[in-house]
C-alpha positions, 0 to 999 in steps of 0.5 A, a space after each residue: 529452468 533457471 531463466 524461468 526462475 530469474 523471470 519469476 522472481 524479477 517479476 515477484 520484486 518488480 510487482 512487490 515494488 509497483 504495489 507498494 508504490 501504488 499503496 503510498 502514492 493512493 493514500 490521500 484516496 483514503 481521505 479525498 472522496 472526490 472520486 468514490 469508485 476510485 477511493 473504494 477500490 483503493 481502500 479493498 486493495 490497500 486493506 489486502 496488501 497491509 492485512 497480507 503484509 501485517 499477517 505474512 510479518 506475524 506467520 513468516 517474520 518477514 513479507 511472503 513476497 520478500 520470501 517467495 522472491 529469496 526463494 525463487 532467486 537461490 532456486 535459479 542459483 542466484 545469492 541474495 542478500 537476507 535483507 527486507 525487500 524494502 531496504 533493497 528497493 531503497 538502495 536500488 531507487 534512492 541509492 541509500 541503504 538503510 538498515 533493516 532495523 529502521 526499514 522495518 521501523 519506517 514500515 511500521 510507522 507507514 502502516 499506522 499512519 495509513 490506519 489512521 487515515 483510513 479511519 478517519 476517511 472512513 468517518 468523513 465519508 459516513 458523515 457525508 455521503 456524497 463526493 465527500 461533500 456536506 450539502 447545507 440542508 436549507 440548500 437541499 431543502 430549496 432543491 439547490 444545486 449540487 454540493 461545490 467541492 
């Protein structure tokens, strides 16, 4: 039972660390529409993972997978630090360790400038709704050719 309980929350942390690596690295598909599929699925999964993050922080004060990992790793007998998952996910891949006051504060500001930028995405790809581009519309008009991006 306790080998189950480490691999459940090994794999919890590692899958909390990869989502999180994926939501940063897929920020610039919020803004470049080059791809329309991809910057949609994005956009469903990175609002799910902010929404559930925003709402685990206001119900638990910290994220449900932090508190889900804590959990499983005492279950199976193992010390954890109380510490945000992103400060231990800092310390383990850029071998710093932040506080949790300023893990949490750069979380934050992560999240507004995710907010802003999906917004702003959201505004480009309503005024041109085809690969992010604008087509002139003496151009269309003529049946030119497609837009360049």
């Amino acid at each position: 039972m306790q080998t189950t309980l480490r691999f459940l929350a090994a794999t919890v942390e590692f899958s909390h660390g990869l989502m999180m690596i994926v939501w940063g690295l897929g920020l610039p598909l919020l803004i470049w529409h080059r791809f329309r599929r991809l910057s949609r699925l994005y956009m469903w999964l990175s609002l799910v993972f902010v929404g559930g993050s925003v709402l685990s922080h206001q119900l638990l004060g910290e994220c449900v997978l932090t508190a889900l990992a804590r959990s499983l790793w005492q279950a199976a007998g193992v010390q954890t630090e109380d510490v945000p998952f992103v400060v231990q996910f800092t310390n383990q891949v850029a071998r710093i360790r932040p506080s949790a006051k300023s893990a949490v504060l750069a979380w934050e500001a992560a999240i507004a400038v995710y907010c802003v930028a999906f917004l702003w995405g959201r505004r480009l790809a309503q005024r041109s709704p085809q690969h992010g581009c604008v087509q002139p519309a003496a151009e269309s008009a003529r049946g030119g050719s497609a837009p360049q991006c």
